[in-house]
C-alpha positions, 0 to 999 in steps of 0.5 A: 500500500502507499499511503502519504501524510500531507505534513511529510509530503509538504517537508518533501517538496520544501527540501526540494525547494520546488513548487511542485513535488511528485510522490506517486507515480504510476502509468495511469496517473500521477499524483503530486503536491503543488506550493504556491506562497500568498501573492505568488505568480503561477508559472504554469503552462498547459498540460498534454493530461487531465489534471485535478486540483484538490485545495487542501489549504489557502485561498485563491482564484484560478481561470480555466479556459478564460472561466474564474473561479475562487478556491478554498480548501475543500475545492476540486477543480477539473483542468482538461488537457491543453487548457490554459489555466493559472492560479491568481490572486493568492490571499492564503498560501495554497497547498494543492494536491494534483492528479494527472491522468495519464501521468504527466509526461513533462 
């Protein structure tokens, strides 16, 4: 079984000093921890998978496809591959787990 406490995961990903840290991998998915500080620029471009984003922490908007929507913990949200998407207007440090489907090729 793998099984992941988010206090372990958010250690992880901040040694790496990344905002992103992947912590399961399989062909089907991928499954990681995405950082973003309270008024932070998101660096993303679009993706060539499906992706979730589950808001565990933090306060923010994101735009999918030209579409706003404001974020809290507890949001899931849908990207569909190739969609331009950004999170803005960071209030609260957000700490997002992210499921890609397939795994994320890059």
């Amino acid at each position: 079984m793998d099984a992941f406490e988010m206090a372990e995961l958010v250690a992880w990903r901040e040694q790496t000093g990344e905002l992103y840290h992947e912590f399961l991998r399989r062909p089907s998915m991928s499954l990681g921890l995405y950082v973003l500080d309270a008024g932070a620029d998101d660096p993303q471009s679009p993706h060539d998978e499906d992706e979730v984003y589950y808001v565990v922490a933090g306060r923010a908007a994101i735009t999918v496809a030209g579409e706003r929507r404001d974020v809290v913990a507890g949001s899931v949200v849908f990207v569909p591959a190739g969609a331009e998407h950004r999170f803005h207007d960071i209030a609260e440090r957000l700490e997002l787990l992210v499921v890609f489907a397939p795994a994320e090729s890059g």
